[in-house]
DSSP file (Angstrom, degrees, kcal/mol; ACC not computed):
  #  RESIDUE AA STRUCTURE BP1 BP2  ACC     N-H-->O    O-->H-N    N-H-->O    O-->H-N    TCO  KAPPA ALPHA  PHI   PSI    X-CA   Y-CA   Z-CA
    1    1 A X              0   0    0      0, 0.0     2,-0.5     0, 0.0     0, 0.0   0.000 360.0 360.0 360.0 114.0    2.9  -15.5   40.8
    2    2 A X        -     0   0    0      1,-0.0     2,-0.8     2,-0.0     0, 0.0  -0.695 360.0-165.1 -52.1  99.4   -0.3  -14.9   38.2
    3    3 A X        -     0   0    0     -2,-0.5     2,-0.3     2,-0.0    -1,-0.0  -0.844   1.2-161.8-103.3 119.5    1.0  -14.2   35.0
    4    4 A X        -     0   0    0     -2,-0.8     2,-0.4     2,-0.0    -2,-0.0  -0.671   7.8-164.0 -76.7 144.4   -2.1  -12.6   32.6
    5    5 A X        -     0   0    0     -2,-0.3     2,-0.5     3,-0.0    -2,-0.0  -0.975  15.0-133.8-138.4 127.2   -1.3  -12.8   28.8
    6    6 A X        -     0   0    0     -2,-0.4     2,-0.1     1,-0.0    -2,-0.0  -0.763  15.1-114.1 -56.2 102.2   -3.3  -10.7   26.8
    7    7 A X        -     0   0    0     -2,-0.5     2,-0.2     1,-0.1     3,-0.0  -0.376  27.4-132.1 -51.4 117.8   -4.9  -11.8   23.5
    8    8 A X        -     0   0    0      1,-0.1    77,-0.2    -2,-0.1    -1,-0.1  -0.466  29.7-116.8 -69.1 123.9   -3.5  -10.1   20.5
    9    9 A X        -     0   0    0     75,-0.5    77,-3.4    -2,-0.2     2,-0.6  -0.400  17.6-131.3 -59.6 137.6   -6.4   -8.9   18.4
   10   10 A X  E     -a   86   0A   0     75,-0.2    77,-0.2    -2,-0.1     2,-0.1  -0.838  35.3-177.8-102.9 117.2   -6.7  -10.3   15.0
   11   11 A X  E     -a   87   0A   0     75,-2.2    77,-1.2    -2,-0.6     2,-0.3  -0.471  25.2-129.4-103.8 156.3   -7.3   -7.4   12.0
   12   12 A X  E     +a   88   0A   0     75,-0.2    35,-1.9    -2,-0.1     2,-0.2  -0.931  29.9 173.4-107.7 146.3   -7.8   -6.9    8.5
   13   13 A X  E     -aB  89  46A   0     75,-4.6    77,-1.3    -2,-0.3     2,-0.4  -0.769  17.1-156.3-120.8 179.6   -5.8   -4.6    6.5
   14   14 A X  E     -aB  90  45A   0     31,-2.5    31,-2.7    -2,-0.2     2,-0.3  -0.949   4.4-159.2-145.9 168.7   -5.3   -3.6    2.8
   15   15 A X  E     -aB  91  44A   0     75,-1.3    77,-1.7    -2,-0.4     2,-0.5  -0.939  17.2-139.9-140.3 140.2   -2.2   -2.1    1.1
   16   16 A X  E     -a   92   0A   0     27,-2.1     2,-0.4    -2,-0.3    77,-0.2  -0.894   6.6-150.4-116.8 143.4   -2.8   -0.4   -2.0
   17   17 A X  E     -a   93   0A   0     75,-2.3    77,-3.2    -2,-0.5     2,-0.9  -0.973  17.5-178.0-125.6 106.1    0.0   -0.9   -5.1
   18   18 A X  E     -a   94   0A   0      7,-0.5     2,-0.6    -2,-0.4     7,-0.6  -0.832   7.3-166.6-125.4 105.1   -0.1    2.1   -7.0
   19   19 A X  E     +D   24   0B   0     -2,-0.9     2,-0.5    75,-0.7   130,-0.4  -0.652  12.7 178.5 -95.3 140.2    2.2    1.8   -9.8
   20   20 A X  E >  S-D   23   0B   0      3,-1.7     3,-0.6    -2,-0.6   130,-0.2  -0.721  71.2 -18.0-132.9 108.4    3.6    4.6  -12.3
   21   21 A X  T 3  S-     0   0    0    128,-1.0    -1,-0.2    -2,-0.5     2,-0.1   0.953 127.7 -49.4  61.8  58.5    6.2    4.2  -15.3
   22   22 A X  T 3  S+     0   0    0     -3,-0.1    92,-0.8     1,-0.1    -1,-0.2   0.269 117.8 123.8  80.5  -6.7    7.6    0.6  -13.9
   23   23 A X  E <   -DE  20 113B   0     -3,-0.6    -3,-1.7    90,-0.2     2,-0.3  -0.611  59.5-139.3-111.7 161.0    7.9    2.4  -10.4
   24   24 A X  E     -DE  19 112B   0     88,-1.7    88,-1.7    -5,-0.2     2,-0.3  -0.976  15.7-134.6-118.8 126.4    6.2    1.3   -7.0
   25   25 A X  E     + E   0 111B   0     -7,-0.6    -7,-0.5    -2,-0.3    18,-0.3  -0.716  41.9 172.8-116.2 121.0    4.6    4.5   -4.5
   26   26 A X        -     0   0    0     84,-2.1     2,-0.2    -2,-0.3    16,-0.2  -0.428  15.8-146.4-129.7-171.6    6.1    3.2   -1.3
   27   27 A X  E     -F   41   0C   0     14,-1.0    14,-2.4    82,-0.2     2,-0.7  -0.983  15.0-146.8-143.4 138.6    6.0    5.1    2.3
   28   28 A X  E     -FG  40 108C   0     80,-0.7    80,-1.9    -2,-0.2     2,-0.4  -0.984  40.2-131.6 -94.2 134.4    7.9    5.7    5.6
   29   29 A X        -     0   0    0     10,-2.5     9,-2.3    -2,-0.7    77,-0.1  -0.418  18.4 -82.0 -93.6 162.1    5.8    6.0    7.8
   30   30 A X    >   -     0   0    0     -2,-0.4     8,-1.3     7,-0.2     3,-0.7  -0.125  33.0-129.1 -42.7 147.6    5.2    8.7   10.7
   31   31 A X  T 3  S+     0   0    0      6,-0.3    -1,-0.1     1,-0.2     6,-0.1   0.378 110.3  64.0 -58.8 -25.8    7.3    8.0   13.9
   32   32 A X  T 3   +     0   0    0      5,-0.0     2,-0.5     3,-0.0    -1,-0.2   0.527  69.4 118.0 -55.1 -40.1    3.8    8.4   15.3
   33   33 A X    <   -     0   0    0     -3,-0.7    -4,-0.0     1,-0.1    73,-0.0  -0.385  60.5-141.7 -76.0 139.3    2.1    5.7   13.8
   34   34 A X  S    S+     0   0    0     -2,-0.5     3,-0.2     2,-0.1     2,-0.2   0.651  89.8  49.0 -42.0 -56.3    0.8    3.3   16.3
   35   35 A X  S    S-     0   0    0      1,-0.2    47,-0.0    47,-0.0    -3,-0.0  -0.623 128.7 -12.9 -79.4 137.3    1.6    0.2   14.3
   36   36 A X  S >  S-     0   0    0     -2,-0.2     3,-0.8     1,-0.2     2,-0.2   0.820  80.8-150.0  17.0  86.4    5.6   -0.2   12.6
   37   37 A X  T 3   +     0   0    0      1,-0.2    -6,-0.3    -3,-0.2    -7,-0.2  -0.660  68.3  10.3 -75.5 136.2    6.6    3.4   13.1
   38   38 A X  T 3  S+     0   0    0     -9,-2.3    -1,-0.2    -8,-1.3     2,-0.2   0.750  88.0 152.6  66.1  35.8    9.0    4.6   10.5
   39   39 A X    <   -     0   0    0     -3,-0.8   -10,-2.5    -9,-0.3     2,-0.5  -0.524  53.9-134.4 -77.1 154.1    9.0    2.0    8.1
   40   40 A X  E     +F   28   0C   0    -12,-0.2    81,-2.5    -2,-0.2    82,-0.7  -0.963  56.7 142.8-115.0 131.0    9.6    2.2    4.9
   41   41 A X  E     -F   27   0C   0    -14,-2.4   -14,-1.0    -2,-0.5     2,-0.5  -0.260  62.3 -83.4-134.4-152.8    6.2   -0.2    3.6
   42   42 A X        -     0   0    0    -16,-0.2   -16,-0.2    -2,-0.1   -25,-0.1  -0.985  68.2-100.5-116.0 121.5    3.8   -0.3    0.9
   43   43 A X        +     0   0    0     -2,-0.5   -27,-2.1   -18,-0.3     2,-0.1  -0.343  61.6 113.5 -59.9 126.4    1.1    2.2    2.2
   44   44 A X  E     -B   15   0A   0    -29,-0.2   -29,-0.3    16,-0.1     2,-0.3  -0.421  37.9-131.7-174.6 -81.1   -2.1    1.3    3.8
   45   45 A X  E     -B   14   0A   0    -31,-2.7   -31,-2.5    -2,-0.1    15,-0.1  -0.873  36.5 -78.4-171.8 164.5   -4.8    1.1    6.7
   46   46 A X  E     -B   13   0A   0     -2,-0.3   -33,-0.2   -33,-0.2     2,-0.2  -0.184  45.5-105.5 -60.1 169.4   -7.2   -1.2    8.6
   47   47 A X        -     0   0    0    -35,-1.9     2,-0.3     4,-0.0    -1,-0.1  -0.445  34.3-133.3 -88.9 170.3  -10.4   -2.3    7.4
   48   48 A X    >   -     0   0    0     -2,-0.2     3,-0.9     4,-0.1     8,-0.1  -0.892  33.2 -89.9-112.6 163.3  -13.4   -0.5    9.1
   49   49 A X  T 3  S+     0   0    0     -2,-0.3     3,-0.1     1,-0.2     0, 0.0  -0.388 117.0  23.8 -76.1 163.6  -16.5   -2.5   10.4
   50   50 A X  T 3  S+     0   0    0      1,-0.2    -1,-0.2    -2,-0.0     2,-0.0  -0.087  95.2 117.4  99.9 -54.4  -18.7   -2.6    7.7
   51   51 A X    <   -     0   0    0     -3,-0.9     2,-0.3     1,-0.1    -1,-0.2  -0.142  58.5-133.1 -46.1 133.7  -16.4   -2.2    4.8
   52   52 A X     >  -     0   0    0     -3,-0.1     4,-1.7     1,-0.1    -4,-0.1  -0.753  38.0-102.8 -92.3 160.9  -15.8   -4.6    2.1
   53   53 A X  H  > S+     0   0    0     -2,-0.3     4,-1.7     2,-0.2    -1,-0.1   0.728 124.5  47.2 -41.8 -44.7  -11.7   -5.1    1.2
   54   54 A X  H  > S+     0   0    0      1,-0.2     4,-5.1     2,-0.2     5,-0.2   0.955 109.4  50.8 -81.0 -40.3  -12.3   -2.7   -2.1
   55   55 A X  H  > S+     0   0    0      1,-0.2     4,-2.8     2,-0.2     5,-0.3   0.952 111.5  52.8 -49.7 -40.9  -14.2    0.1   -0.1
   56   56 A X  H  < S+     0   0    0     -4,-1.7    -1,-0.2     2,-0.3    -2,-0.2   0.836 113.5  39.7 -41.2 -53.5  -11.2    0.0    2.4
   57   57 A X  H >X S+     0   0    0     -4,-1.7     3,-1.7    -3,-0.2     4,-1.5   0.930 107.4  60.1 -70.0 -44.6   -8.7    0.4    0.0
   58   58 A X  H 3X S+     0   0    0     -4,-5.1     4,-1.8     1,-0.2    -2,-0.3   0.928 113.4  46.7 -50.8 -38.4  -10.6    2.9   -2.0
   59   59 A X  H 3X S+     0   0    0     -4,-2.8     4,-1.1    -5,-0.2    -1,-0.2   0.474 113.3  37.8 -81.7  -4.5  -10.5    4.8    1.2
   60   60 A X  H X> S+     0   0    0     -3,-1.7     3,-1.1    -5,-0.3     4,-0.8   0.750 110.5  59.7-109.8 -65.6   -7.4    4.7    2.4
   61   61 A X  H 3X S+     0   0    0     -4,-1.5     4,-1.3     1,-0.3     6,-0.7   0.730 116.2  38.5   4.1 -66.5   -5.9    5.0   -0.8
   62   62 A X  H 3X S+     0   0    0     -4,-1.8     4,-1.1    -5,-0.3    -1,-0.3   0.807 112.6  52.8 -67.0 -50.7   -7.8    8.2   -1.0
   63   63 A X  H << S+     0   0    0     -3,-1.1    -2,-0.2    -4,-1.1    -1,-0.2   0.944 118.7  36.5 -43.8 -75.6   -7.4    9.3    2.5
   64   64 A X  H  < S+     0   0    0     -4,-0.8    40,-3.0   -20,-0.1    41,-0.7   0.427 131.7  23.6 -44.8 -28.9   -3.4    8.9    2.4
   65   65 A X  H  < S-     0   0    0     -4,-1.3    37,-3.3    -5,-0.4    -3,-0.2   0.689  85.0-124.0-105.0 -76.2   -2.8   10.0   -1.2
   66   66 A X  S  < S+     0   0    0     -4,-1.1    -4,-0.2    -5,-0.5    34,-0.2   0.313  73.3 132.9 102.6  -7.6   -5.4   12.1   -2.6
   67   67 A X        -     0   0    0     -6,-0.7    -1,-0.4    35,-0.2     2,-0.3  -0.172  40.5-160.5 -72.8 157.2   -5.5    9.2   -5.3
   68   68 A X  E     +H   98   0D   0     30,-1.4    30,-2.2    31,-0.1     2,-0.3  -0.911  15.1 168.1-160.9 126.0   -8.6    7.7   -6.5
   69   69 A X  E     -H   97   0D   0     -2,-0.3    28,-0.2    28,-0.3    27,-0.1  -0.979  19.6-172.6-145.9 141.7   -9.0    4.4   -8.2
   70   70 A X  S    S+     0   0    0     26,-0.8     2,-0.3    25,-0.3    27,-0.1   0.330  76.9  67.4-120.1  23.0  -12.5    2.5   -8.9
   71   71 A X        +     0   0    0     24,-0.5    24,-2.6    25,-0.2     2,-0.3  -0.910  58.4 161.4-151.3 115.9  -10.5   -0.8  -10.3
   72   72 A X  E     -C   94   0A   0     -2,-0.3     2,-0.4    22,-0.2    22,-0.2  -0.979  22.4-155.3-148.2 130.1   -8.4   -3.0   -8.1
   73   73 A X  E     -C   93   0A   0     20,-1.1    20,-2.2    -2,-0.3     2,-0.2  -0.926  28.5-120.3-118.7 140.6   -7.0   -6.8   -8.4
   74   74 A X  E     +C   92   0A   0     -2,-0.4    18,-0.3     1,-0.2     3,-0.1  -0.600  36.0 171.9 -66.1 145.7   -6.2   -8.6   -5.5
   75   75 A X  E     +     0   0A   0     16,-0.8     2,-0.2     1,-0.5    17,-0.2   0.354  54.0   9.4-116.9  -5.6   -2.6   -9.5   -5.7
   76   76 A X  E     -C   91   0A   0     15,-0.6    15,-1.6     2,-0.1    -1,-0.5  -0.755  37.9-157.8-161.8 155.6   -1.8  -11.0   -2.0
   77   77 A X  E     +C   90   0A   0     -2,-0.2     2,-0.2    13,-0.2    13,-0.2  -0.879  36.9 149.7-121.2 139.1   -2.8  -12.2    1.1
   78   78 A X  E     -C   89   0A   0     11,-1.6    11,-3.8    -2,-0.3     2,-0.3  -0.918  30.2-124.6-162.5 165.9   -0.2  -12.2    3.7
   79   79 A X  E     -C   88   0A   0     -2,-0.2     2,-0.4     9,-0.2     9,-0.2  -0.942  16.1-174.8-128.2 163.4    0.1  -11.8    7.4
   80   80 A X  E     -C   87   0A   0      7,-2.7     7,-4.3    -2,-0.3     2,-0.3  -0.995  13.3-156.4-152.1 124.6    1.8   -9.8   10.1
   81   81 A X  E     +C   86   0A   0     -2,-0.4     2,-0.3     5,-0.3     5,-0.2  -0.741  12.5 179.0 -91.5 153.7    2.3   -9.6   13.5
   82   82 A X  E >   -C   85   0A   0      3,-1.3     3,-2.3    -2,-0.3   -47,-0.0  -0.895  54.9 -95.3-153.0 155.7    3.2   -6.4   15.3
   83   83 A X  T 3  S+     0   0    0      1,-0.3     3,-0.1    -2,-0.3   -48,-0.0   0.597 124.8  45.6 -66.3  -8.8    3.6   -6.3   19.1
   84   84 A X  T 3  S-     0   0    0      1,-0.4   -75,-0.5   -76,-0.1    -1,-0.3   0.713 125.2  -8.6-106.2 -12.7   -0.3   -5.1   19.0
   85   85 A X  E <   - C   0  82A   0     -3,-2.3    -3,-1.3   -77,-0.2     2,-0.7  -0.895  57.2-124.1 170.3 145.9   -2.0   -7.2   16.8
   86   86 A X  E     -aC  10  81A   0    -77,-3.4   -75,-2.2    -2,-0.2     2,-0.4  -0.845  45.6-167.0-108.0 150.9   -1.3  -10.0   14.2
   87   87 A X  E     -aC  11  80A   0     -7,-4.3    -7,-2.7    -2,-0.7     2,-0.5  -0.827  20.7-129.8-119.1 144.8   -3.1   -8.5   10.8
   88   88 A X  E     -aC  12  79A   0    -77,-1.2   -75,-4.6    -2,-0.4     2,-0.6  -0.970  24.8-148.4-114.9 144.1   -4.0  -10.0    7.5
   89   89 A X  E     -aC  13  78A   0    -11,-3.8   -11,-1.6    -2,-0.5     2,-0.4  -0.903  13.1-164.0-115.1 109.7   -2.8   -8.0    5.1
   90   90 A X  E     -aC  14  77A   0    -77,-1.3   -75,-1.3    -2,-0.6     2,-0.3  -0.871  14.7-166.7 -70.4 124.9   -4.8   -7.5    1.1
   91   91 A X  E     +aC  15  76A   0    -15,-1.6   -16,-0.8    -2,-0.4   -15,-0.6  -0.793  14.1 176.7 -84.4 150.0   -2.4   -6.0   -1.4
   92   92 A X  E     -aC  16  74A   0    -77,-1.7   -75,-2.3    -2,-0.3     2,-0.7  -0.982  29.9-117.2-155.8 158.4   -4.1   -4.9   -4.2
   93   93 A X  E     -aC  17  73A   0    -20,-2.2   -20,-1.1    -2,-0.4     2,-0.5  -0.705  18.0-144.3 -82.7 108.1   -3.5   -3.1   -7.4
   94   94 A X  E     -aC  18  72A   0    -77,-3.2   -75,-0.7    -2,-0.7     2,-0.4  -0.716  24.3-153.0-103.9 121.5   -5.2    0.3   -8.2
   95   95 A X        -     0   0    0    -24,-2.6   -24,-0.5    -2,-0.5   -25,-0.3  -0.836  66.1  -4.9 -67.1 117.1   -5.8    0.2  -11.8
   96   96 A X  S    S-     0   0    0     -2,-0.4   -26,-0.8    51,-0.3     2,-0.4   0.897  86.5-170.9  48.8  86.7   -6.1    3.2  -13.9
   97   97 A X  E     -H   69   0D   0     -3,-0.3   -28,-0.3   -28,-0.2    -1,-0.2  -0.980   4.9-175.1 -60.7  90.4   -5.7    5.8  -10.8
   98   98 A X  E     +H   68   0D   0    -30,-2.2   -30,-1.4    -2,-0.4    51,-0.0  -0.417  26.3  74.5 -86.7 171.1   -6.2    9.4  -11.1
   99   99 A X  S    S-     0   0    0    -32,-0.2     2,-0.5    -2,-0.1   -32,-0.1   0.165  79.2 -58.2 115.8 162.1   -5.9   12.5   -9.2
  100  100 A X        -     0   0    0    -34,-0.2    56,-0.1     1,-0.1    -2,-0.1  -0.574  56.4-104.7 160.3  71.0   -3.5   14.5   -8.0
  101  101 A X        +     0   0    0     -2,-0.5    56,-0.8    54,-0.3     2,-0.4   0.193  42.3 168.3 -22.2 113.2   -0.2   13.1   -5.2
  102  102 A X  B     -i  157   0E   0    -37,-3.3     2,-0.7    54,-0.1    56,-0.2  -0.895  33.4-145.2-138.6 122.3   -0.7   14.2   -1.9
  103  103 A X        +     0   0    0     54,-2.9   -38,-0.2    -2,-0.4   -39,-0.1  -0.778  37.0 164.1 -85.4  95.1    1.5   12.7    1.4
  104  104 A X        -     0   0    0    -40,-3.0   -39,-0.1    -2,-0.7   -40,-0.1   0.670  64.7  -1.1 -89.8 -17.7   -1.5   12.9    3.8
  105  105 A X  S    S+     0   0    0    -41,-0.7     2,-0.9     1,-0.1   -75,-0.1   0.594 107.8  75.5-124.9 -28.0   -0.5   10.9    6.6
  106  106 A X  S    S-     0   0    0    -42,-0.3   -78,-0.2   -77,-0.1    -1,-0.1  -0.812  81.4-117.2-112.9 103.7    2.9    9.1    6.4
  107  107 A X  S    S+     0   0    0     -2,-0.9     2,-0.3     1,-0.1   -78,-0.1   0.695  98.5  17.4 -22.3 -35.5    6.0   11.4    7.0
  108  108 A X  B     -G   28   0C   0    -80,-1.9   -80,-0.7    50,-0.1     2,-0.3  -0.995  57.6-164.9-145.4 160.9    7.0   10.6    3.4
  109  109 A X        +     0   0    0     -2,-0.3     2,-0.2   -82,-0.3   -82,-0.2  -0.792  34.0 154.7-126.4  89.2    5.5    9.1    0.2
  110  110 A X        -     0   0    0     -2,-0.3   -84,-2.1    45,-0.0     2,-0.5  -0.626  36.4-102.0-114.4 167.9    8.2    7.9   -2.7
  111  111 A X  E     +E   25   0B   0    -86,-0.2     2,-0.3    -2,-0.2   -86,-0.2  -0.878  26.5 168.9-101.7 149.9    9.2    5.8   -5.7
  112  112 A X  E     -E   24   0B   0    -88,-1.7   -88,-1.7    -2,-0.5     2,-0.2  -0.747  32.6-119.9-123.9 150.5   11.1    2.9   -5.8
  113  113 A X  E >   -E   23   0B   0    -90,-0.3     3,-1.3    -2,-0.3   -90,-0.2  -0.611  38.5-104.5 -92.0 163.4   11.5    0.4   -9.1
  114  114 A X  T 3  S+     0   0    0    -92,-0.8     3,-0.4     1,-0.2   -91,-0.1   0.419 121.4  67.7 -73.1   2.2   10.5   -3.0   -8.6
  115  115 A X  T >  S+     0   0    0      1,-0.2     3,-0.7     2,-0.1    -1,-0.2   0.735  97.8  63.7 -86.9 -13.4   14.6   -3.9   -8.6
  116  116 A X  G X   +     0   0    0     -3,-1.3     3,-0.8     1,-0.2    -1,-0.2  -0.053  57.9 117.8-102.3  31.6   14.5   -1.9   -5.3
  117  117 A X  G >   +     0   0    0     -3,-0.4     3,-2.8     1,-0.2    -1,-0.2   0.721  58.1  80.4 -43.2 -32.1   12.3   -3.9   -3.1
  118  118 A X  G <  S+     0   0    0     -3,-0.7    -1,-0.2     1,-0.3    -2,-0.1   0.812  77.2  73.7 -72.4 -12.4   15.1   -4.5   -0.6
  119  119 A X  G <  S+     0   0    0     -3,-0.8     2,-0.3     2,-0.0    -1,-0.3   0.543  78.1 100.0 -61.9  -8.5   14.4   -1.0    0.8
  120  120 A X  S <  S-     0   0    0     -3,-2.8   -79,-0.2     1,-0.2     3,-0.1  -0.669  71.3-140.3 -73.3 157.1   11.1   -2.5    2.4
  121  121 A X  S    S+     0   0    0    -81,-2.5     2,-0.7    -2,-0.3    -1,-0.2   0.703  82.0  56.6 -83.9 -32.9   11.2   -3.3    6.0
  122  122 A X  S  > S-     0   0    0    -82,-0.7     4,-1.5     1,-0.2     3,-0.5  -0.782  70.5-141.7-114.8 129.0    9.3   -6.3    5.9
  123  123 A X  H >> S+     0   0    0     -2,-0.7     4,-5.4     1,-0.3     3,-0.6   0.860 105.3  61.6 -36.0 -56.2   10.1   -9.7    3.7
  124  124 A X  H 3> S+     0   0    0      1,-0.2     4,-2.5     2,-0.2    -1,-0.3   0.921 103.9  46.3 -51.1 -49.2    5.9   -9.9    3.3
  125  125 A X  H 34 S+     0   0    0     -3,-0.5    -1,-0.2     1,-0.2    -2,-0.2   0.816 108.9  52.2 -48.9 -18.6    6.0   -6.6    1.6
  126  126 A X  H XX S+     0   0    0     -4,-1.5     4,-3.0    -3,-0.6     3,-1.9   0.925 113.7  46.9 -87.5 -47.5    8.9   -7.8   -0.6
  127  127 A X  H 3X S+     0   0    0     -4,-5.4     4,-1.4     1,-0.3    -2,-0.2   0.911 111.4  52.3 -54.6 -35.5    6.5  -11.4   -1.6
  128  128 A X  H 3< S+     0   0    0     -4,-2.5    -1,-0.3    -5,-0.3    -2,-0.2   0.419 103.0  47.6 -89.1  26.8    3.8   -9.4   -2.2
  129  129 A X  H <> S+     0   0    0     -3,-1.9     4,-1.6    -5,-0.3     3,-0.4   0.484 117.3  55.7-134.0 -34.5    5.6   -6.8   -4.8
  130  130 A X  H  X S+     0   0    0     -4,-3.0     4,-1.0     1,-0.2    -2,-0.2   0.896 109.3  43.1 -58.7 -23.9    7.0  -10.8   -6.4
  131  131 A X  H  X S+     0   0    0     -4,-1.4     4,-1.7     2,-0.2    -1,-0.2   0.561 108.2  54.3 -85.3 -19.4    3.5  -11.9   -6.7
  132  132 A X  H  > S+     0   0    0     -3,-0.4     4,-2.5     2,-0.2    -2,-0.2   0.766 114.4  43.0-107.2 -28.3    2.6   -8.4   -8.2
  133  133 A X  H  X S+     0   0    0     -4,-1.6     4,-5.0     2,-0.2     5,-0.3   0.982 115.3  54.1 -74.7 -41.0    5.9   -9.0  -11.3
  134  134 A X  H  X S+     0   0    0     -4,-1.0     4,-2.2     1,-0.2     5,-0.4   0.954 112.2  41.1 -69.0 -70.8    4.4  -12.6  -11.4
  135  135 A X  H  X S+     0   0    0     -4,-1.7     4,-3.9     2,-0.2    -1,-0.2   0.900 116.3  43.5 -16.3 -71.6    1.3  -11.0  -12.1
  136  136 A X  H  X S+     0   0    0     -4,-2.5     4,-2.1     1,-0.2    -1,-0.2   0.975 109.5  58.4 -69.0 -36.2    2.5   -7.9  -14.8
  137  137 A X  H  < S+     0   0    0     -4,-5.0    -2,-0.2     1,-0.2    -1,-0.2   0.897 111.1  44.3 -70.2 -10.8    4.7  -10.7  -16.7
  138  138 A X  H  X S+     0   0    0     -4,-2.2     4,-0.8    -5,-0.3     3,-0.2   0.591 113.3  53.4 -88.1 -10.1    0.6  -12.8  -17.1
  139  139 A X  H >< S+     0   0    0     -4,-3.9     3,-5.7    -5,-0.4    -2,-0.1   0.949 105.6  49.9 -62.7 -61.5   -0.6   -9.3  -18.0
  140  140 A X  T 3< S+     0   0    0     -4,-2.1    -1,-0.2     1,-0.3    -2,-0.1   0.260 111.8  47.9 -74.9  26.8    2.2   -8.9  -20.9
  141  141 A X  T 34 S+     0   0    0     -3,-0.2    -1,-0.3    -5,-0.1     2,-0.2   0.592 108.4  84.1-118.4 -11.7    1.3  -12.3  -22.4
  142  142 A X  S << S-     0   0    0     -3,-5.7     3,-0.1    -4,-0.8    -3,-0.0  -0.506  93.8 -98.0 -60.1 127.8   -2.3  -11.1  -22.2
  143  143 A X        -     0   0    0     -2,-0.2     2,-0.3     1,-0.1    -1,-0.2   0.281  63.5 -90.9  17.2 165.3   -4.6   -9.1  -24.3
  144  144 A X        +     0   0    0     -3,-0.1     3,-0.1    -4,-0.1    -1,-0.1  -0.853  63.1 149.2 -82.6 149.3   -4.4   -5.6  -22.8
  145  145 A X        +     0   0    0      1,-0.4     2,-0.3    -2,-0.3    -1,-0.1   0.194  52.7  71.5-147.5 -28.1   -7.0   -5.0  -20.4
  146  146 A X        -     0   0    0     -7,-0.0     2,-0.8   -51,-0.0    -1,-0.4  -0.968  58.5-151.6-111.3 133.0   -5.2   -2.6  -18.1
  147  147 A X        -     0   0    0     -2,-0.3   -51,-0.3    -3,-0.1     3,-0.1  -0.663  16.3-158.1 -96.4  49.2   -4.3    0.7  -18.4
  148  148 A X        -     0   0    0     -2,-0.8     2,-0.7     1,-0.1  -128,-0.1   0.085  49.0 -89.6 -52.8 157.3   -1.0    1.1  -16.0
  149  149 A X        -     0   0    0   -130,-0.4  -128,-1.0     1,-0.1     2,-0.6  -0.605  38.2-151.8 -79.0 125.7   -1.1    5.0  -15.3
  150  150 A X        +     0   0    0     -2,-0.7     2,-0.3  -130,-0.2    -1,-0.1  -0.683  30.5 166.5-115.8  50.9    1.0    6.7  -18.1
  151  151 A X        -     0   0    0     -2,-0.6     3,-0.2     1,-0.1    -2,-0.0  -0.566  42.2-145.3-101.1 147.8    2.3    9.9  -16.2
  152  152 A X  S    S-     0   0    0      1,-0.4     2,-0.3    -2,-0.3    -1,-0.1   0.906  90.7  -6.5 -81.0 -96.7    5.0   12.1  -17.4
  153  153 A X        -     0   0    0     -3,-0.1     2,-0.7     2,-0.0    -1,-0.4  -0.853  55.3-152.4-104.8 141.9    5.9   12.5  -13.7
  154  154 A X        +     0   0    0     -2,-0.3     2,-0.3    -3,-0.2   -43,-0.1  -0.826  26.8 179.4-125.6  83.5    4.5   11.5  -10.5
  155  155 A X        -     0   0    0     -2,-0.7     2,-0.6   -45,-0.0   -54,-0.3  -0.581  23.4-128.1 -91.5 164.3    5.6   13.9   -8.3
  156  156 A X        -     0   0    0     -2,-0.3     2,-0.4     8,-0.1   -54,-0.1  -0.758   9.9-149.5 -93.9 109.0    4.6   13.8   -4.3
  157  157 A X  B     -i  102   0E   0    -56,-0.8   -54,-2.9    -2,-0.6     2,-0.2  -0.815  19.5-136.9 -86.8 150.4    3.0   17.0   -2.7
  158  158 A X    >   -     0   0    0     -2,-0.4     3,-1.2   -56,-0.2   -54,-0.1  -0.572  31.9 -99.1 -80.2 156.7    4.2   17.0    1.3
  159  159 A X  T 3  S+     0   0    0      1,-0.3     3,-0.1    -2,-0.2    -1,-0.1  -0.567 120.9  27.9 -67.4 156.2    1.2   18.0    3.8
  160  160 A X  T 3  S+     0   0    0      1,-0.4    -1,-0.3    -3,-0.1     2,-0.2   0.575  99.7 123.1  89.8   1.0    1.7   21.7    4.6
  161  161 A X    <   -     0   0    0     -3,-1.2     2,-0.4     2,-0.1    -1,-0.4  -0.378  54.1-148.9-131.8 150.3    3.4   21.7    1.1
  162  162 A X        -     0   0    0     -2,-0.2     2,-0.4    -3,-0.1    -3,-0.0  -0.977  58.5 -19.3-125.5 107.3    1.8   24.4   -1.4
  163  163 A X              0   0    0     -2,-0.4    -2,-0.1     1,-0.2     0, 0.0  -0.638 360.0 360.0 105.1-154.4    1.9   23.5   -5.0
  164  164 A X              0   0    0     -2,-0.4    -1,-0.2    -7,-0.1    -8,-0.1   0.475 360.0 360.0 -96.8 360.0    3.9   21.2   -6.6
């Protein structure tokens, strides 16, 4: 008997860390999506060819969201396999964010505090949101330099949603 084994493609991703008022903008994602359907993750996409790591994020970010951020610090590298491809994964931090919540893509878009990590599905997402407190406790021994976004409320519009 010939057994073929396929090579699993190796990808880049990023995940964007969009913090508001101590809280972290997490996702489950569509039942749909190709890759870990109906996770609950840190939101974010493949790279496209071409793309540098920040454009990627600005764009998915943006694409997914409705968010827009032009200042981002890397905050992990990690990797993941999924039954389709094993991916390395950029987290990064969108700095001083604007614009307007919007759930474009991912069946839902919520917050979580950073004590509620164990509601991710995967351990890497839970290392990289420890590397991102390792991080904010060397901001608060720092200078200021960063602006975390300062929102009264960060409410989610759904698609198909009108309004607030």
């Amino acid at each position: 008997m010939l057994l073929i084994q396929m090579a699993i493609p190796n990808v880049d991703t990023v995940s964007f860390i969009v913090l508001c008022e101590g809280r972290l903008l997490v996702e489950r994602r569509s039942l749909n999506a190709r890759t870990d359907p109906g996770i609950i993750a840190i939101p974010g996409g493949h790279i496209q060819r071409g793309e540098s790591l920040v454009e990627a994020v600005q764009r998915e970010l943006r694409e997914e969201t409705g968010l827009n951020c032009d200042s981002f610090t890397l905050i992990a590298k990690k990797y993941h396999s999924t039954p389709l491809e094993n991916q390395t994964v950029y987290y990064y931090l969108c700095n001083n964010w604007v614009g307007e919540l919007d759930c474009n893509e991912a069946d839902e878009l919520f917050w979580i505090s950073l004590d509620e990590i164990d509601l991710l599905d995967y351990e890497i997402e839970r290392e990289a949101v420890d590397e991102l407190r390792k991080h904010l406790l060397t901001l608060a021994r720092a200078p200021p330099t960063i602006r975390l976004h300062p929102c009264a409320t960060c409410s989610v519009r759904s698609h198909g949603s009108e309004g607030g």
